[in-house]
N, C-alpha and C positions, 0 to 999 in steps of 0.2 A: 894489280895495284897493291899485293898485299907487303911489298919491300918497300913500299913507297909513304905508308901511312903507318901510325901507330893503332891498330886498333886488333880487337879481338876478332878474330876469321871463324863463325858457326852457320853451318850448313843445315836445315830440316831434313830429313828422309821420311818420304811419308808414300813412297813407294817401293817397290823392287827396282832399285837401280839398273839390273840388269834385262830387265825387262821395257824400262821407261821409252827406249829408241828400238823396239825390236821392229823387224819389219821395214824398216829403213834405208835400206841396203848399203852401202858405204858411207852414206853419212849420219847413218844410225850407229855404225863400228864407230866411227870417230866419237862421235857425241858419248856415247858409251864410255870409251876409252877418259875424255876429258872430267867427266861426271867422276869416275872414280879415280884419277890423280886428284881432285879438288878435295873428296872427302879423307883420302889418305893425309892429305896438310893441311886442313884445315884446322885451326886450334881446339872445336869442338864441334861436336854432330848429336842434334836432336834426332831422335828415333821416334817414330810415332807406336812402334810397337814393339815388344820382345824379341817378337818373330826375325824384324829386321834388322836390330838388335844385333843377332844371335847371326844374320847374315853377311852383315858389312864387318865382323868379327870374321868369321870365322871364313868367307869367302873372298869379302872385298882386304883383307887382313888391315883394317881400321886401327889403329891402338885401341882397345876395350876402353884404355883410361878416358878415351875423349868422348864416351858415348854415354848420354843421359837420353832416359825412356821419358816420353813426355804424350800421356795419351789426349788427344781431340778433344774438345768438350765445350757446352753450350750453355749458356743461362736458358732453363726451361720455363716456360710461362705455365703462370695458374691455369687449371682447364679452363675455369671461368673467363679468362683472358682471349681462348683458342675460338673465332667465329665457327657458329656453327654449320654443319654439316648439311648441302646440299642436297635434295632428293634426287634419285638416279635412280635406271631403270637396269642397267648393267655392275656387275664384280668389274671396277675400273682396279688398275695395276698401271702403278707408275715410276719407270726407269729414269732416274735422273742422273746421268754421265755424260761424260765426253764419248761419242763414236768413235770409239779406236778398237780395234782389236783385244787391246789387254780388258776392257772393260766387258765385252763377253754377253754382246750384245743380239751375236748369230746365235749363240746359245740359248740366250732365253726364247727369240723367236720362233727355232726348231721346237720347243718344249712349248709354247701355245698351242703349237699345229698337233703335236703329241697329245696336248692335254684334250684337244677336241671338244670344247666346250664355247657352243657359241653365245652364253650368257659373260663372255669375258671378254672383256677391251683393254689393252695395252695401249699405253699412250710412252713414247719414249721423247725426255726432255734433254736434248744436249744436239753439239755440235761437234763434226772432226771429219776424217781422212776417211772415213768408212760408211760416212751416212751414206752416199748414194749406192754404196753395197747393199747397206743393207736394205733398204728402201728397193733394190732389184730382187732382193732374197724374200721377201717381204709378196713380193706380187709373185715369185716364183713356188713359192709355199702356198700362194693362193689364200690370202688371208685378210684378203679383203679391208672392211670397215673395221677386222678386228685391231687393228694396227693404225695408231696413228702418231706420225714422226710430228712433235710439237718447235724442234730445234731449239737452238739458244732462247733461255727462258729468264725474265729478272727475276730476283726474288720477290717481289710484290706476285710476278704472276706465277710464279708457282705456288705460293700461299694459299691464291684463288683457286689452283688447279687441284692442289689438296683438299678443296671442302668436297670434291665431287671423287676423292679416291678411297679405295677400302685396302690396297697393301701397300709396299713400298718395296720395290726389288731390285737387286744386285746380284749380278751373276760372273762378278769380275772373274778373272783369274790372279791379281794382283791387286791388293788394297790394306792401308794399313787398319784404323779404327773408321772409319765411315764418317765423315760429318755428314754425308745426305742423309742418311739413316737416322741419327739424333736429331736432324730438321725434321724428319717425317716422324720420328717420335715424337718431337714438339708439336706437331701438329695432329697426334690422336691417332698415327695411324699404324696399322702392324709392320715388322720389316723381315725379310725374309732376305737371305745371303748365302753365298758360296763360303766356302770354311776357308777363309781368304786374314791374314793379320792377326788381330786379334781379337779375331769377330766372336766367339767365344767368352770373352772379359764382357763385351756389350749385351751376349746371348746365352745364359749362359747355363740357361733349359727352356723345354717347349714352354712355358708360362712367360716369357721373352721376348719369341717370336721363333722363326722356321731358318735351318741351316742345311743347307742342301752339299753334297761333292761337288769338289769344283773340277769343272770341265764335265762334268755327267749327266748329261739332257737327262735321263731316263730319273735320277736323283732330283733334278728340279723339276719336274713332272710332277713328282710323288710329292716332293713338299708344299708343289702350288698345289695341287688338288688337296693337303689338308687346308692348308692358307682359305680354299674359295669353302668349301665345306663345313668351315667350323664356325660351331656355334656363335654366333658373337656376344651373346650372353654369357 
């Protein structure tokens, strides 16, 4: 419609475009395909990070001119504001994404079973194309109660699901600045991520939170075993 109206044409990118339909098989090429003739003409494109930025530049060939970095961000509440904390008998870890592949959800579950520690529960909050994968991967890893698929969550109930968590984990392979991650900061809790966008600008040493290699179970192993270990004083 954009010959037919007068108006300014601005796209978000707040993912790897190239990445957004993988796994799709033909109608992921096409969606692909469409997604970057859009951002090639569109009048302008918000970037959520440098990174991608630097991609839709120099890979999707974007005009640079049309590209403003515009990162994520949240009004944070007083802690005084933040209900407090639930008593719990378990290190709870809670995933909050969409089930798809790019979110790197078989990853972190391999790296519980690695971490081998049955004082830890994973609670994963989201919906997609892969939960009942992974929910097979899940009883195939033999992980029992450690594992619990919560699915699409409102935000009221994950609020509540935060007063009973101790980290906050992303094991994407693609992401730009995290708004989960600033919600679970809002809510007191630590975050731990793949070295994914510009997760660095949010992390940007261990006093932070924990940044693991992305795509590297043996890497987020080591970072959830400091995450479950450290002092919280």
């Amino acid at each position: 419609i954009r010959r037919k109206i007068t108006a300014t044409w601005c796209i978000t990118v707040h993912s790897d475009p190239y990445l957004d339909f993988a796994d799709r098989g033909f109608l992921g090429k096409v969606f692909t395909k469409l997604n970057l003739h859009a951002l090639r003409n569109a009048n302008c494109v918000f970037v959520v990070t440098k990174r991608f930025a630097k991609l839709v530049v120099d890979k999707a060939h974007v005009d640079k001119d049309k590209i403003h970095v515009i990162y994520n961000g949240i009004f944070f509440h007083d802690n005084s504001e933040i209900p407090a904390k639930y008593e719990h008998t378990y290190f709870n870890i809670i995933n909050v994404a969409r089930t798809e592949k790019v979110k790197g959800q078989a990853l972190l579950l391999h790296a519980i079973k690695k971490l081998n520690d049955s004082h830890v529960r994973l609670y994963i909050a989201g919906s997609g194309s892969e939960l009942s994968n992974l929910m097979a991967l899940s009883r195939q890893l033999d992980l029992g109660p450690q594992v619990t698929f919560s699915g699409f969550m409102t935000q009221a109930q994950l609020k509540n699901l935060y007063r009973r968590m101790d980290l906050a984990v992303l094991t994407s392979y693609s992401e730009s600045f995290p708004l989960v991650l600033l919600e679970a900061s809002d809510n007191l809790l630590p975050i731990l991520s793949t070295d994914i966008g510009d997760i660095k600008v949010m992390i940007p040493n261990p006093e932070y939170g924990f940044i693991a290699k992305t795509g590297n179970v043996d890497s987020i192993v080591n970072e959830l075993g400091e995450a479950v270990n450290k002092d919280p004083k």
